[in-house]
N, C-alpha and C positions, 0 to 999 in steps of 0.2 A: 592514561587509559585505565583498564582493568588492574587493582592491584588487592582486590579480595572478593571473598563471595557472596553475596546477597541468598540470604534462604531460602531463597526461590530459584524454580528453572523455568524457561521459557519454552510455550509450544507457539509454532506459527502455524497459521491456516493460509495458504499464498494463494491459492483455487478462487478463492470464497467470493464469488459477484463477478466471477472471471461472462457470464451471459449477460452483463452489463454491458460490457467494452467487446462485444464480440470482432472489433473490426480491428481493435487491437491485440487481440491473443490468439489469434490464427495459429500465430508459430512461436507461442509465449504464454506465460498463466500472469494474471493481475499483478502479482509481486513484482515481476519483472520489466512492468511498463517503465517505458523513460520518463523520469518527471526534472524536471528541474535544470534543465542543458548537459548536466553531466549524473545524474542519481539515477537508482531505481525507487520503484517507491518501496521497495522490502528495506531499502538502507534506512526509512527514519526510524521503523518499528524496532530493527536490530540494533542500531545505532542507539538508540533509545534503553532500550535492556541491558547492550554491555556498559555504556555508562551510567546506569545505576547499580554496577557491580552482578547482574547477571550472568556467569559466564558459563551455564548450561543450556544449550536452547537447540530446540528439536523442530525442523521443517515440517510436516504434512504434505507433501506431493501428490497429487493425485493424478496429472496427464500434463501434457506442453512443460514438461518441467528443464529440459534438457538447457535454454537459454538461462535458467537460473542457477541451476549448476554451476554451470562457466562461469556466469559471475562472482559465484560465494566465493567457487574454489574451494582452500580447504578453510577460511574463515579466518586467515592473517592480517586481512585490513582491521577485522573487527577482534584482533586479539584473542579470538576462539580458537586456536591451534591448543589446546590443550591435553593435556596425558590424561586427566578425568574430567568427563564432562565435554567442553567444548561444544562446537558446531557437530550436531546432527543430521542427514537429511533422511527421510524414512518414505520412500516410492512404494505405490500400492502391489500389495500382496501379487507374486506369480502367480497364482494356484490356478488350477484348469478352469476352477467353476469361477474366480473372483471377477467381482465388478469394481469398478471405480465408487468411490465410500461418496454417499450423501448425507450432507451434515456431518458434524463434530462426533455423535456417539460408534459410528462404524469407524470412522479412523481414529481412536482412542481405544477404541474396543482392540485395534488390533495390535496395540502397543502396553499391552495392561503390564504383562511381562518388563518391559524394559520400567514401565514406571513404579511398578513394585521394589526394582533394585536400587531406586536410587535415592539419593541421602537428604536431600534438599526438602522443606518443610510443606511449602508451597509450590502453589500454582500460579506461573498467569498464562493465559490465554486470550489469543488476538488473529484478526484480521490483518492484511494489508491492502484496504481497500482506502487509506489514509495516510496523508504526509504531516506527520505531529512531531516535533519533539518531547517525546512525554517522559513524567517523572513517576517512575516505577515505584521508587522507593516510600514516594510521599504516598502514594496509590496504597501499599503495602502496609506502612505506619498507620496510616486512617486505618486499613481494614483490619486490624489486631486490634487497635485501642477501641473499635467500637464491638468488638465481641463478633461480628456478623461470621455468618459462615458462608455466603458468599458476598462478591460486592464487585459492581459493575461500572465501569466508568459511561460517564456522557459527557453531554453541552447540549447547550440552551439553543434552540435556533428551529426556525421554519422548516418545514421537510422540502426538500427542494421538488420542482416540479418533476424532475429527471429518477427523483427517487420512485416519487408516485407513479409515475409511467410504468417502471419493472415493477409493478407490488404483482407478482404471480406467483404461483407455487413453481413452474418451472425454472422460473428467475432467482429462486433464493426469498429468502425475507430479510426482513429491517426491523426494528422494535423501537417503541416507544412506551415511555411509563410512568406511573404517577408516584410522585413520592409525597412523603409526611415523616418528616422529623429524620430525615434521609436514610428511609425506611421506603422500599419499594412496596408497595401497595398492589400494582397493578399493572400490568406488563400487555401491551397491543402489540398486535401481530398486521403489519403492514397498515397500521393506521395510514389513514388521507385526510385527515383533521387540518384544519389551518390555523393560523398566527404561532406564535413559540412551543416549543414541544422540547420536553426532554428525551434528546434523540440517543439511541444505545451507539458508543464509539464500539464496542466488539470488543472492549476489554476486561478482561474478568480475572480476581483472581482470589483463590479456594487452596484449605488443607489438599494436598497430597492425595491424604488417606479418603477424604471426601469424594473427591475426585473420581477415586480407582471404585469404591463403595457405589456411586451414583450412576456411573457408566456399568458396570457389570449388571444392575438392575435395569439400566434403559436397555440394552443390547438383548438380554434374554426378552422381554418385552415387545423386540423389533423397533425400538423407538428410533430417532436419526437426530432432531434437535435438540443442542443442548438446549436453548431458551425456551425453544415452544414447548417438548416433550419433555424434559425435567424441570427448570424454575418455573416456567408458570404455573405447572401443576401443583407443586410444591411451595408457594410461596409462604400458606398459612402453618407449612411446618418448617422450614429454613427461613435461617434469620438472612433476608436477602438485602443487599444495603448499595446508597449508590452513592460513586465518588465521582463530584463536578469537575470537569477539567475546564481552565481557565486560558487555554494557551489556544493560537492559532490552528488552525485544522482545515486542511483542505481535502475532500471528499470525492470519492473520483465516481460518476455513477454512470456515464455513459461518455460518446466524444466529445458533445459540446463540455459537458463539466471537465473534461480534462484538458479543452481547451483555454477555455475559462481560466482553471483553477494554475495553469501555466503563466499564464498571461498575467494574472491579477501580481508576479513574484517579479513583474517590473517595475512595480510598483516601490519603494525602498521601504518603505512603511510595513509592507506584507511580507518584503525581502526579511530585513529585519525580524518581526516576529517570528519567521520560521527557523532562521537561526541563526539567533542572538543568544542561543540558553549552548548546552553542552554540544561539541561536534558531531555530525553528521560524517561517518563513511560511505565509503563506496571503492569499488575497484580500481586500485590504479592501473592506467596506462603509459605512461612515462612519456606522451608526447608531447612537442613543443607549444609553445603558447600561440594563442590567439596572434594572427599577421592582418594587419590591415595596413592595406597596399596603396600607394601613392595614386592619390585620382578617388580612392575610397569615399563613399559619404554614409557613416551611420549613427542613428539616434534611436536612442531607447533600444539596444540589445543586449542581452546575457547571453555570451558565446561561449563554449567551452574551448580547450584547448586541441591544437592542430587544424582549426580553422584559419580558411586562408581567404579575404574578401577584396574583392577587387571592384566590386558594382556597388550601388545603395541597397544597403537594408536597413528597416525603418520598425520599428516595435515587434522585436521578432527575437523568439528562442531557438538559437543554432546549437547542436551537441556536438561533440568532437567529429572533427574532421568532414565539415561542410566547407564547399568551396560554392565561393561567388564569384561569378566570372565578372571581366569589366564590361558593362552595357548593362549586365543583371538589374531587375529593381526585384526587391522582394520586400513585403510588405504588411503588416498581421500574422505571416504564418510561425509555426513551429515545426523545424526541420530537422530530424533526428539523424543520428550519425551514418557519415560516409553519403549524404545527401549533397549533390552535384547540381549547381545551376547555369545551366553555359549561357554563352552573349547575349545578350538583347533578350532574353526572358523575362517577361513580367507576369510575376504571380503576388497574390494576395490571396489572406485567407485561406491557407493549405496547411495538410497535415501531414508531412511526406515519413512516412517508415522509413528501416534503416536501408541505405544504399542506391536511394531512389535519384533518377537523370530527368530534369527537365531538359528538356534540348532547346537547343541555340532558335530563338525569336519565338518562342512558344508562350503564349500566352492564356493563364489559366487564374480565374478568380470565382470565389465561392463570396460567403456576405459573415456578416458576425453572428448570424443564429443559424447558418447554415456552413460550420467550415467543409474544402472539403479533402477527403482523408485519400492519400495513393499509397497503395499494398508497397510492401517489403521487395524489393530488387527489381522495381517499376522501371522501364522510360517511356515517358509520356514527351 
């Protein structure tokens, strides 16, 4: 794990695109969606940082934060329990008049203090709107050796149609950009351009002192974006510079893409690229493994552990402690933990929240561009 410290601390933004997945963060913020049978999706980002020797790193909370709490804890999976530095979590100001911060520069603004005191060189700065195993470090080395003073990571790829759909100012923004001599040029704000595009992953990372320098100037300003309201403005004076990422990326931008982006990790191919490079944390729970039960028939599933099946299921992501009754058929869907399917229930294509009861002989199927999604402590 962690056994030094990279000159950089990390900030998280967990909020950020949370009116993407609105049917998912009812009672949760983005960070905290289940990805993967047993992940959230904040573990690849954080996962990510400590093992490239990060071990300062500072939450952003803005609202629904309380189920990510519970999971961090105090940050002992991910070796953050430390006497300096460690796991931060920083929840929006009490004050009588505050509102919930939009954009990066009011929640930076209200931590200038805490990041004046500390020792660390750099910045990075990220989303959790993404399941990457990314290298911090190499991100870092490029951005010293090429002089920039800021530098933003992407990948090459179509904008997906689910992007284009939220491009509003209510919804947040996306960015795209142009480079030369991987030198950013030219920064779009919610482009809808078609074929390959250099799409912004949400990762940036800047001096310290820059940092503290650029947000105290946006904030008196009233500004809120970092991208739109400082880099783009500033492009022809900051050496702004971008770093390609090469590695898998799953992108989460509404329910069908988290559908999707679930589904495609039965794949071993996809399995594989996501992680095959340094480990992936997450909470432990200490329960027993995966039981599949005498009479059981299942192909193509990634269960996590405390699942107990006694029915068929058939290309389908279970989280811990899902039970299939015997008659069960389940089929396409992804059913997050403490998800219940009693006898003779046939579903397909479902997206069932945590603790959800299909009841005995119920029968419910949605289509593969349509799944469909049942709230947190359902029976249907």
């Amino acid at each position: 794990m962690v056994n030094s410290n990279t000159n950089a601390l990390g900030i998280i933004f967990p909020n950020s695109y949370d009116s993407w997945v609105s049917e998912l963060v009812n009672v949760r913020l983005m960070a905290s969606i289940p990805f993967a049978s047993r992940y959230r999706l904040i573990d690849f980002i954080l996962s990510s940082m400590t093992n490239c020797d990060i071990g300062n790193v500072s939450i952003m909370v803005n609202n629904n934060y309380h189920s990510l709490m519970d999971h961090l804890g105090s940050g002992r999976e991910w070796d953050l329990v430390r006497k300096n530095g460690g796991l931060n979590i920083f929840p929006p100001f009490a004050e009588k008049d505050s509102k919930p911060y939009v954009g990066r520069v009011g929640a930076l603004a209200g931590i200038l203090d805490f990041l004046r005191d500390q020792k660390e060189e750099y910045v990075f700065m990220t989303d959790t709107n993404i399941a990457v195993n990314f290298d911090f470090k190499a991100m870092l080395k490029t951005h010293i050796e090429s002089g920039a003073d800021v530098t933003i990571a992407y990948n090459e790829q179509e904008l997906p149609e689910c992007i284009k759909q939220n491009s509003s100012p209510s919804k947040g923004f996306y960015y795209t950009f142009d480079i030369e001599d991987s030198k950013v040029t030219k920064i779009y704000v919610n482009s809808k351009e078609s074929g390959v595009q250099n799409f912004s992953m949400n990762i940036f990372v800047l001096k310290r002192d820059l940092l503290i320098d650029l947000i105290d100037e946006a904030f008196v300003h009233g500004h809120q974006y970092f991208e739109r309201d400082i880099l783009l403005p500033k492009l022809n004076q900051l050496k702004v510079y971008a770093y390609k990422c090469e590695g898998y990326i799953a992108r989460i931008c509404d329910l069908k893409s988290y559908y999707d982006e679930n589904m495609k990790l039965l794949d071993d191919y996809n399995l594989n690229a996501l992680f095959s490079g340094p480990s992936i944390y997450t909470k432990l729970h200490g329960g027993n493994p995966a039981r599949y039960m005498g009479g059981s028939k299942v192909q193509d599933v990634m269960a996590a552990d405390g699942c107990i099946i006694e029915g068929e299921v058939e290309n389908s992501i279970l989280f811990r402690s899902v039970k299939i009754a015997k008659g069960a058929k389940v089929k396409n869907c992804i059913l997050m933990q403490g998800t219940v399917v009693e006898a003779g229930a046939d579903i397909e294509y479902l997206v069932t929240d945590k603790n959800v009861t299909i009841t005995a002989g119920k029968e419910m199927k949605g289509t593969d561009t349509f799944p469909v999604y049942i709230s947190k402590f359902q029976t249907v």
